[in-house]
DRENDRENLO-818318 format. One record per residue (C-alpha): residue number from 1; residue in three letters; x, y, z. Coordinates in steps of 0.2 Angstrom, whole numbers, always signed. Layout:
N
@num=NUM | residuo=ALA | X=X | Y=Y | Z=Z
...
***
This chain:
300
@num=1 | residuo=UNK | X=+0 | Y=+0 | Z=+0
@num=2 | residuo=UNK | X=+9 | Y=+16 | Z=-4
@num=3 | residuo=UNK | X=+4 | Y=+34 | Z=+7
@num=4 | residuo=UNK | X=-2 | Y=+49 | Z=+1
@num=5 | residuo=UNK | X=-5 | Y=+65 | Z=+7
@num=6 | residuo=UNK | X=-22 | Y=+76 | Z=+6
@num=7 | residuo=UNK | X=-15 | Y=+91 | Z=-3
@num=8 | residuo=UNK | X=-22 | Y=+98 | Z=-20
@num=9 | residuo=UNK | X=-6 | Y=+102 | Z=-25
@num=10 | residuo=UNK | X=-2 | Y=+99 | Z=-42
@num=11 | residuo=UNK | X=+12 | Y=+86 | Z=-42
@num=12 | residuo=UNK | X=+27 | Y=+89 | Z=-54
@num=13 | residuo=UNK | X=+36 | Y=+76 | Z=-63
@num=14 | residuo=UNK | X=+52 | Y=+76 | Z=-51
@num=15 | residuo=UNK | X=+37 | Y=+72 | Z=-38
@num=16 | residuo=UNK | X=+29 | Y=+57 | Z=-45
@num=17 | residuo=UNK | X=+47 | Y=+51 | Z=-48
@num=18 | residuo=UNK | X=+52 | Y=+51 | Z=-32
@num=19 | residuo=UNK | X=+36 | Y=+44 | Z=-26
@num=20 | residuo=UNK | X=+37 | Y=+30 | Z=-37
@num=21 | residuo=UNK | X=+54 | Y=+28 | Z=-33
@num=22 | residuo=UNK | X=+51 | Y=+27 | Z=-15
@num=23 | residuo=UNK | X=+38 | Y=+13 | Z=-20
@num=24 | residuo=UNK | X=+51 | Y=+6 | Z=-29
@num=25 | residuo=UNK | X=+63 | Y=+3 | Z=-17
@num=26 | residuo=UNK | X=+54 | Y=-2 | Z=-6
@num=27 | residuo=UNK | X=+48 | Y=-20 | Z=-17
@num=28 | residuo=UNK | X=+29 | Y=-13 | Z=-18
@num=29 | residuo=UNK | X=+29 | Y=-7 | Z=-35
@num=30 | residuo=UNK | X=+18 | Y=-24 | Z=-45
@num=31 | residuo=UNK | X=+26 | Y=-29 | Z=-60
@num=32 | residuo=UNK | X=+12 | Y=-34 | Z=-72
@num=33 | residuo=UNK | X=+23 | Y=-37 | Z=-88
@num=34 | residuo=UNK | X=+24 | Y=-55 | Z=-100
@num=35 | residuo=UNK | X=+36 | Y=-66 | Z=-95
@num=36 | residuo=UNK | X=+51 | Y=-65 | Z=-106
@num=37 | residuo=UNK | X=+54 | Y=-82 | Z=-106
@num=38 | residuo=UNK | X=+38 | Y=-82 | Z=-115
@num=39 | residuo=UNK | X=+41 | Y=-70 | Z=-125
@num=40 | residuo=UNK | X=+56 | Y=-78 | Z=-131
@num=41 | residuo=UNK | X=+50 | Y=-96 | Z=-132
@num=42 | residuo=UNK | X=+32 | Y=-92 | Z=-139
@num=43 | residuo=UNK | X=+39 | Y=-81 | Z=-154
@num=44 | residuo=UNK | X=+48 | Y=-85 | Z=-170
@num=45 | residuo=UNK | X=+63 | Y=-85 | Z=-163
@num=46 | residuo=UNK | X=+61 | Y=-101 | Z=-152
@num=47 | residuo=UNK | X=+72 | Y=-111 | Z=-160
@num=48 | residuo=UNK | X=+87 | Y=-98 | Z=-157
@num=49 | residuo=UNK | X=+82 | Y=-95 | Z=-138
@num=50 | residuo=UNK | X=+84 | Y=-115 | Z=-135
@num=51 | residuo=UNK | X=+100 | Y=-119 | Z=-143
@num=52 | residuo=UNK | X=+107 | Y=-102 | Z=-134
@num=53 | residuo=UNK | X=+100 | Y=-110 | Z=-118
@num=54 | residuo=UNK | X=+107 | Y=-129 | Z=-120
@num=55 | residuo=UNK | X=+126 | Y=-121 | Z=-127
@num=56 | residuo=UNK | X=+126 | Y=-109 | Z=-112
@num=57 | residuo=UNK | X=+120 | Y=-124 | Z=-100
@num=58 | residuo=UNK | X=+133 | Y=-134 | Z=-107
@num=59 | residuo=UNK | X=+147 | Y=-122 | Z=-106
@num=60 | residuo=UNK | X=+145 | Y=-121 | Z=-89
@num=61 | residuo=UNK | X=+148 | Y=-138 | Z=-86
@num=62 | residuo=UNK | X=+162 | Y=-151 | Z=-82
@num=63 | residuo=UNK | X=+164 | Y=-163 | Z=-97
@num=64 | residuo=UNK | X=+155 | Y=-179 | Z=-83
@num=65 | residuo=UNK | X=+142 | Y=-164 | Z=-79
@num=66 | residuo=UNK | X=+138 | Y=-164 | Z=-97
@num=67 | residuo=UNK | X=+136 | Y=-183 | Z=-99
@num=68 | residuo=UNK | X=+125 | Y=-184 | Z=-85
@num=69 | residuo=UNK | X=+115 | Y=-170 | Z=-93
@num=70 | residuo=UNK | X=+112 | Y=-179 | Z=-108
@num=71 | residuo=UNK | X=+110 | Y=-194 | Z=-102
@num=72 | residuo=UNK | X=+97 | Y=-187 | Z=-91
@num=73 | residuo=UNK | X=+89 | Y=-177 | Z=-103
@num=74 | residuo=UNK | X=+87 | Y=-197 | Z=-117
@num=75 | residuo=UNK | X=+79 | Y=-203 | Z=-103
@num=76 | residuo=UNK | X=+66 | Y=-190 | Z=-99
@num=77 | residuo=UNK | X=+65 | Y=-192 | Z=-120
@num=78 | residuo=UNK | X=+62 | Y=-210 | Z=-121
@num=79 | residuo=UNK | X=+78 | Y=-213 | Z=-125
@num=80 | residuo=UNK | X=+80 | Y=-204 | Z=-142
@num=81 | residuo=UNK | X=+89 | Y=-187 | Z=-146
@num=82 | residuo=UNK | X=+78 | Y=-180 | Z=-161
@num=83 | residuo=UNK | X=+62 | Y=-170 | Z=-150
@num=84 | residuo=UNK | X=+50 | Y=-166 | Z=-164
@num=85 | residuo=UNK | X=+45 | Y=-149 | Z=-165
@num=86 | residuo=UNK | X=+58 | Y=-147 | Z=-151
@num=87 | residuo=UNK | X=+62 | Y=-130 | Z=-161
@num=88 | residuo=UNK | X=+45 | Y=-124 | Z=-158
@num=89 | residuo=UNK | X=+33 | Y=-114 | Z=-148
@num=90 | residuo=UNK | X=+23 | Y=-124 | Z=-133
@num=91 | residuo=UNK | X=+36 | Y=-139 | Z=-136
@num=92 | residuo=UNK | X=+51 | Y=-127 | Z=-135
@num=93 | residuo=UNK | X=+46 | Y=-121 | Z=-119
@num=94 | residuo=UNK | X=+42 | Y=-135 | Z=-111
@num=95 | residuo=UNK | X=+61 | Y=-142 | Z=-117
@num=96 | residuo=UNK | X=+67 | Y=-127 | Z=-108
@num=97 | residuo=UNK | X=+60 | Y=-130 | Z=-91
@num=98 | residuo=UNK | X=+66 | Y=-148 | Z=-93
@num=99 | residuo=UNK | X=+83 | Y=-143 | Z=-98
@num=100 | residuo=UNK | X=+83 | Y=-132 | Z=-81
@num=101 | residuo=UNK | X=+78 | Y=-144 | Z=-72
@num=102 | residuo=UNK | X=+90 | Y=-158 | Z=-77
@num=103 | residuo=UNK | X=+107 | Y=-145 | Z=-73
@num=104 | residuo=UNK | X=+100 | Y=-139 | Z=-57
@num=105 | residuo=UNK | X=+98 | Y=-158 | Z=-53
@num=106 | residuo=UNK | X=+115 | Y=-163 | Z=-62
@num=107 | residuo=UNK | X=+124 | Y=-149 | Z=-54
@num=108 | residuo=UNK | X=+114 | Y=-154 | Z=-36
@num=109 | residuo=UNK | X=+121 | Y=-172 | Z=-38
@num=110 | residuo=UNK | X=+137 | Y=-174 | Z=-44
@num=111 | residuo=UNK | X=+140 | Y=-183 | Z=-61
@num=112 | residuo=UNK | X=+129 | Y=-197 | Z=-61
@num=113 | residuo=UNK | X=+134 | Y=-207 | Z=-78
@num=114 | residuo=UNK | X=+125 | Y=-223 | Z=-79
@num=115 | residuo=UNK | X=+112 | Y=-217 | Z=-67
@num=116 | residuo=UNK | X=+101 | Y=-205 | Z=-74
@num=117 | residuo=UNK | X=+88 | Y=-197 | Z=-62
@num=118 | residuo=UNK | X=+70 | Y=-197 | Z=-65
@num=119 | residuo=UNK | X=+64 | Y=-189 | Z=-54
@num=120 | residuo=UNK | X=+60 | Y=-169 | Z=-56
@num=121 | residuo=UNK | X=+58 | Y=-157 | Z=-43
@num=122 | residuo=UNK | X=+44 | Y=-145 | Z=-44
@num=123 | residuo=UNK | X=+47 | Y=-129 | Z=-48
@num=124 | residuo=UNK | X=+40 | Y=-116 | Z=-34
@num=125 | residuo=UNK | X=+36 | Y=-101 | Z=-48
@num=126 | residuo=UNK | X=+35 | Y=-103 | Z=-66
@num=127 | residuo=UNK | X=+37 | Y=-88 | Z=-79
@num=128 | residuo=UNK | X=+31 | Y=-76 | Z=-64
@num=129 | residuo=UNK | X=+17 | Y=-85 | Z=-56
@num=130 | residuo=UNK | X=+15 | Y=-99 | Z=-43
@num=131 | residuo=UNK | X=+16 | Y=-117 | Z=-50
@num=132 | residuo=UNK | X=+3 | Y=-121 | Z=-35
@num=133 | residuo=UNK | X=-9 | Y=-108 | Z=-42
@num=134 | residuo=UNK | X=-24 | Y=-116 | Z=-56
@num=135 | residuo=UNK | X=-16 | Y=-110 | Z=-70
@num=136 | residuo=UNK | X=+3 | Y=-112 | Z=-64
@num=137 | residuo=UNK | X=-2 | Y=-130 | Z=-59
@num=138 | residuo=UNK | X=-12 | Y=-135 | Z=-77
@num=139 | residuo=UNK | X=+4 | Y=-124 | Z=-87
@num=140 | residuo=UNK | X=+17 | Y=-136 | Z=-78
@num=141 | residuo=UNK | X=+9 | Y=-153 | Z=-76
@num=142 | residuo=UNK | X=+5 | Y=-148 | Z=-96
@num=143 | residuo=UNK | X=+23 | Y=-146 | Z=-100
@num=144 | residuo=UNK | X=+31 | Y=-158 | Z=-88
@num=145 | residuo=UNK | X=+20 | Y=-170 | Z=-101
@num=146 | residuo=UNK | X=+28 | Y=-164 | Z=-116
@num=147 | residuo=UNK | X=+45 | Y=-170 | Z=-118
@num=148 | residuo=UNK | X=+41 | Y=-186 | Z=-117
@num=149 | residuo=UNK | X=+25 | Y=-186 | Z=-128
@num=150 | residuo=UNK | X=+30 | Y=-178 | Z=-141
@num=151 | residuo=UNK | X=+37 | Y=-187 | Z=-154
@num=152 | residuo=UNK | X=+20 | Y=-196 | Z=-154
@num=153 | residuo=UNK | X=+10 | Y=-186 | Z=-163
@num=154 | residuo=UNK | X=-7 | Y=-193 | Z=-159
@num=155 | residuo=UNK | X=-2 | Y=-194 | Z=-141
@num=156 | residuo=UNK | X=+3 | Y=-175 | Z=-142
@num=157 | residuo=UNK | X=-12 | Y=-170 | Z=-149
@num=158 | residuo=UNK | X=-23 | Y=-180 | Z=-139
@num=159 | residuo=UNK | X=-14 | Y=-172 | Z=-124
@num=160 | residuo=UNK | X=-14 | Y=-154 | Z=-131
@num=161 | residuo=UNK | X=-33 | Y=-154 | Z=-133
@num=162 | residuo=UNK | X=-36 | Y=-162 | Z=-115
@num=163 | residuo=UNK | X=-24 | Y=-147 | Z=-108
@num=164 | residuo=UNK | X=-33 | Y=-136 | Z=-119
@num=165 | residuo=UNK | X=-48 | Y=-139 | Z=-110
@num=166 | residuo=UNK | X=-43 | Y=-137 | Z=-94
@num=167 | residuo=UNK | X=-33 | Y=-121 | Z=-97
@num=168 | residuo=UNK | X=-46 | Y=-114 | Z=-107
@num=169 | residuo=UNK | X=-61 | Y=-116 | Z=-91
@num=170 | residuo=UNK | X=-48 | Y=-112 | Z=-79
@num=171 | residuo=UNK | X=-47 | Y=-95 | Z=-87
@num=172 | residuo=UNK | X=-62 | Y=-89 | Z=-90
@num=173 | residuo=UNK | X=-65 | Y=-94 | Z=-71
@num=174 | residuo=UNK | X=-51 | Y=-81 | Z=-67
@num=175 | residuo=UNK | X=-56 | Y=-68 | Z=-81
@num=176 | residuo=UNK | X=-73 | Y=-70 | Z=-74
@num=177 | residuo=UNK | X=-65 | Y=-68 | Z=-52
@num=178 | residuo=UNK | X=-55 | Y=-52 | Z=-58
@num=179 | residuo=UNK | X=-68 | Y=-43 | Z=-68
@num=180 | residuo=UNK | X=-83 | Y=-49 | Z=-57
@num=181 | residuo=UNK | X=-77 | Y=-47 | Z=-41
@num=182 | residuo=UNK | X=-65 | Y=-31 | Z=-37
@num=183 | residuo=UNK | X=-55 | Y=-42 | Z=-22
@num=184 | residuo=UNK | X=-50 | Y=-56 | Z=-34
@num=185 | residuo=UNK | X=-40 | Y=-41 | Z=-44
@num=186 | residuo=UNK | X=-21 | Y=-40 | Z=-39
@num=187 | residuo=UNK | X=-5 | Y=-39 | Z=-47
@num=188 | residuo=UNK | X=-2 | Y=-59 | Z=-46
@num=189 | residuo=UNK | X=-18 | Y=-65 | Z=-52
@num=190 | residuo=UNK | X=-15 | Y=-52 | Z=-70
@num=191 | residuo=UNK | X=+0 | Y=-60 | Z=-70
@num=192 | residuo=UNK | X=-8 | Y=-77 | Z=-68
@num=193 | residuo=UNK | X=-19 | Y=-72 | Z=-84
@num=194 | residuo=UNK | X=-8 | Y=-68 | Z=-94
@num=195 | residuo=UNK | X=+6 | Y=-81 | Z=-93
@num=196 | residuo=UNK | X=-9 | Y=-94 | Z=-94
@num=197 | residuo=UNK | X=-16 | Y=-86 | Z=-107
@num=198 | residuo=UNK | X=+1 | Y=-84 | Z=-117
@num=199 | residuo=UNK | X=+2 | Y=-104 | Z=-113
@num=200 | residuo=UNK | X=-16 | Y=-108 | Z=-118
@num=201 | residuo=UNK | X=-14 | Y=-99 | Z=-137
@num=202 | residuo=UNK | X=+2 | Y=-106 | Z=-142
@num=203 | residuo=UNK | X=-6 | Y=-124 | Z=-135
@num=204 | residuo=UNK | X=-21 | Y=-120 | Z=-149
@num=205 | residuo=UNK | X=-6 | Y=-114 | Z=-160
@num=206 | residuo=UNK | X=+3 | Y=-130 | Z=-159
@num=207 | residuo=UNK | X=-14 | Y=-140 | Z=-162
@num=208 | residuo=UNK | X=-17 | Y=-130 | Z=-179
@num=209 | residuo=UNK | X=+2 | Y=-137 | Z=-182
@num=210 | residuo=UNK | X=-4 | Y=-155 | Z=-179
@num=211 | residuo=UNK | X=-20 | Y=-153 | Z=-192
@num=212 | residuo=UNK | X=-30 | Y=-156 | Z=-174
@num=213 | residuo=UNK | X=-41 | Y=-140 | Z=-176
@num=214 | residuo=UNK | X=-44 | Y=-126 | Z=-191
@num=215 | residuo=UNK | X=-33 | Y=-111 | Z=-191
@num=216 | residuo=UNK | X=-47 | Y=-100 | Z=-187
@num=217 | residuo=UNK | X=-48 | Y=-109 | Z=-169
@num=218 | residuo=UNK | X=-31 | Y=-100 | Z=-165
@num=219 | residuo=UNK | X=-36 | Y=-83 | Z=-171
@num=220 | residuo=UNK | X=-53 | Y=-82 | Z=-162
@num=221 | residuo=UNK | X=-43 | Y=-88 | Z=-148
@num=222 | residuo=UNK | X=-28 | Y=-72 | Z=-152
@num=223 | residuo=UNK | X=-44 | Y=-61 | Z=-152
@num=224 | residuo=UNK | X=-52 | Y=-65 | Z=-137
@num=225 | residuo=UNK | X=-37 | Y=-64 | Z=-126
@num=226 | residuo=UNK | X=-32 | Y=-48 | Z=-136
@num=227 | residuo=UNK | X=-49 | Y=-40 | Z=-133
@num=228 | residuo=UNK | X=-50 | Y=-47 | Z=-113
@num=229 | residuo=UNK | X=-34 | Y=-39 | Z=-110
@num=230 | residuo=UNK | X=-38 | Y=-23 | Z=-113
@num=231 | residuo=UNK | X=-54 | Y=-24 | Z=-100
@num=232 | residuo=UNK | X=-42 | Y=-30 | Z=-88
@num=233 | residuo=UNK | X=-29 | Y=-18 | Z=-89
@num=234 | residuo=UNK | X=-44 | Y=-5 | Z=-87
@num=235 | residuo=UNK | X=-49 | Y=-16 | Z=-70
@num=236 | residuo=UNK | X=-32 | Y=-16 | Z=-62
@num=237 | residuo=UNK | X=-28 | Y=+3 | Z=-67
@num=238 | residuo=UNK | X=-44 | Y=+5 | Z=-56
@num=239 | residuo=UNK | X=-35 | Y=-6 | Z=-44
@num=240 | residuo=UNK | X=-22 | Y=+3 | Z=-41
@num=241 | residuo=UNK | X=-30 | Y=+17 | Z=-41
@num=242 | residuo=UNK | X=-42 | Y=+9 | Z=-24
@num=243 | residuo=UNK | X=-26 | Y=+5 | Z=-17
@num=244 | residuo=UNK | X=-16 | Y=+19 | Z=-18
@num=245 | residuo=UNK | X=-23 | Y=+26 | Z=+0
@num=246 | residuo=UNK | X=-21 | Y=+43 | Z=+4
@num=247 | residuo=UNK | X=-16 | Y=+52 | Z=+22
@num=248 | residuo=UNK | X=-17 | Y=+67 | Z=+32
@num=249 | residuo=UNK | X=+2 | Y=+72 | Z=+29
@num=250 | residuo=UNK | X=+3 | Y=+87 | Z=+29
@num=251 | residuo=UNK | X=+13 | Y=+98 | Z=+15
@num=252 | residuo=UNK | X=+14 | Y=+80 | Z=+5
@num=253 | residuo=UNK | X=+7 | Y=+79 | Z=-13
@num=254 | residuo=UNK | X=-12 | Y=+73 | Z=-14
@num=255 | residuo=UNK | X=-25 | Y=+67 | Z=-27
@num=256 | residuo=UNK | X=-16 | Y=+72 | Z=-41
@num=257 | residuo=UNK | X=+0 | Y=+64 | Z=-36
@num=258 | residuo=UNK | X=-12 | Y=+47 | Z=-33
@num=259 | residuo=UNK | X=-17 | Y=+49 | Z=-51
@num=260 | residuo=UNK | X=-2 | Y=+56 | Z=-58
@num=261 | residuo=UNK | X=+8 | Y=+39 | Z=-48
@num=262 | residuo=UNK | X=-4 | Y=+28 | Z=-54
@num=263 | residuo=UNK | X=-1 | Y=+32 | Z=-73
@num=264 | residuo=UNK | X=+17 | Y=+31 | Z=-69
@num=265 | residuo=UNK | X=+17 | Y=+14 | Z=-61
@num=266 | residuo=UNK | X=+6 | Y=+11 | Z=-78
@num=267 | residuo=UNK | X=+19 | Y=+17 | Z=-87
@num=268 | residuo=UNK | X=+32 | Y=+5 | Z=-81
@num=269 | residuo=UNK | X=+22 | Y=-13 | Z=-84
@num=270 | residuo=UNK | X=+28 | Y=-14 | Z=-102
@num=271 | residuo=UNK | X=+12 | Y=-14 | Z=-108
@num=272 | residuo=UNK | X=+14 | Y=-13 | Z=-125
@num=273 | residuo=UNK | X=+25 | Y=-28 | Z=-125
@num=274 | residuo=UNK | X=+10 | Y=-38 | Z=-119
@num=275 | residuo=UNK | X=-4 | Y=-29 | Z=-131
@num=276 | residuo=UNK | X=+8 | Y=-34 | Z=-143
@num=277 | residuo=UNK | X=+11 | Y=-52 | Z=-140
@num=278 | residuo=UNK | X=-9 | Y=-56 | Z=-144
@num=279 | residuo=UNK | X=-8 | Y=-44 | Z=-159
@num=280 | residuo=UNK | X=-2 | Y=-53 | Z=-175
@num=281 | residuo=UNK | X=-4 | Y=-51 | Z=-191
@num=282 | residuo=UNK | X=-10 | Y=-64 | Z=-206
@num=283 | residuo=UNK | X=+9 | Y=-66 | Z=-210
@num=284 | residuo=UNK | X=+17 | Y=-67 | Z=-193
@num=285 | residuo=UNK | X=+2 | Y=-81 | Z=-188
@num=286 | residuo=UNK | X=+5 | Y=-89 | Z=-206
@num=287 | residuo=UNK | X=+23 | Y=-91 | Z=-201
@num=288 | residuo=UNK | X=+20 | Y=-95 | Z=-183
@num=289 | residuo=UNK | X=+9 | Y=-109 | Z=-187
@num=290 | residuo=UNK | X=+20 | Y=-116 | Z=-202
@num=291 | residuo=UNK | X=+35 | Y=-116 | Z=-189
@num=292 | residuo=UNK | X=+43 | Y=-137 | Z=-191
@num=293 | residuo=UNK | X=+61 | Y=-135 | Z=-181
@num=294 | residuo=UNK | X=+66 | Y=-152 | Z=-174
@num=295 | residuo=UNK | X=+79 | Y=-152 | Z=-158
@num=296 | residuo=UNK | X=+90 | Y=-163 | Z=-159
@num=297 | residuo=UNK | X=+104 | Y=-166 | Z=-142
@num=298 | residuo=UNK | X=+123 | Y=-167 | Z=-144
@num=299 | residuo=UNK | X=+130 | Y=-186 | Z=-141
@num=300 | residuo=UNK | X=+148 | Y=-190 | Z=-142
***
């Protein structure tokens, strides 16, 4: 909660600055921006982002640290090292959480050549959000799945849809909580939306790349969460605005500063970035969906 005085005062900008800079500081400014690693994974440049990720992982290793990590990593495969579609989109992502969690195991553990674990420990946040939440626990038990599934391509699709679902009614629940009810909006459950929404689109995405649903599922899809975004940003700029409280202190900057502090904590969530990510044109969703990069791991 951030304290403002009752003033008039017209705040200036080196004001609101060093308001929000306070706020800052202090860990209480909310931080409602798109995941990079979503960004990054869910894009065009997926492919790019997951070789970067398994070279720099491997780098970082000892030369029995690396054979444990890909010996690790075959067995979480089902023992091959071609992932199709391991290059791309939903199937990307859920390679990089896998490829984190094998080094923080491997690196845990000591070399464990001839022993590979398989056991995975479960991640406490996921791209921003709890993985104990609704739509942090349906986006990693989804992806956890992946690896393993998707060479198969009846048994990914079959999977996909049945995720699909469950993200899909999980939220519209939230949309409905944040817009219906003022107490369900917070910084955490935007958040939530979003990285499940990000998740859910490039799930419908990878569908239309398995000929399991039409094209035109994925854009109704894009258009929905493009137009439900907008309502919510409009919610939790009336948020902030509830909870930025003001006090009786006196000479300190008042309404105005509450508004003018509000459109600067606005200012700073990277909106556009997330506008941007469910705006795409007919050529970028063309190339999206027509996306086919394989992932193959190093052997020696």
């Amino acid at each position: 909660m951030i304290l403002l005085g009752s003033t008039l005062c017209l705040p200036s900008p080196d004001t609101v600055q060093e308001l929000f800079s306070v706020a800052r500081d202090a860990g209480i400014i909310p931080d409602i921006s798109l995941d990079p690693v979503l960004t990054s994974f869910l894009s065009l440049d997926s492919s790019a982002a997951l070789q970067h990720q398994y070279a720099s992982i491997q780098r970082s290793m000892s030369e029995e640290q690396q054979a444990a990590f890909s010996l690790n990593l075959t067995a979480q495969l089902g023992g091959s090292s071609r992932v199709s579609y391991g290059g791309v989109g939903v199937v990307a992502l859920a390679l990089s959480v896998l490829f984190d969690l094998v080094a923080q195991q491997v690196r845990a553990q000591g070399s464990l050549v001839g022993q590979p674990s398989t056991h995975r420990s479960q991640a406490q946040r996921i791209f921003g959000i709890s993985s104990s939440s609704r739509i942090g626990w349906i986006t990693y038990s989804y992806l956890q799945q992946v690896p393993a599934i998707t060479n198969n391509q009846e048994k990914m699709a079959e999977t996909t849809e049945l995720y699909d679902n469950f993200l899909k009614l999980e939220l519209l629940d939230h949309y409905e909580r944040m817009t219906n009810k003022k107490k369900r909006m917070s910084s955490e459950s935007m958040r939530q939306w979003l990285a499940g929404a990000a998740v859910h689109l490039h799930m419908r995405i990878h569908q239309v790349r398995l000929h399991s649903v039409p094209s035109g599922s994925a854009e109704s899809l894009r258009l929905s969460y493009q137009t439900g975004l907008t309502r919510l940003v409009q919610g939790f700029t009336a948020y902030l605005r509830r909870n930025i409280q003001e006090t009786a202190a006196p000479g300190a900057p008042g309404p105005k500063a509450k508004q003018a502090l509000v459109t600067r904590i606005i200012d700073a969530q990277d909106l556009d970035r997330n506008r941007k990510f469910f705006l795409y044109s007919d050529n970028l969703f063309n190339r999206l969906r027509r996306q086919r990069d394989d992932f193959e791991l190093r052997t020696k």
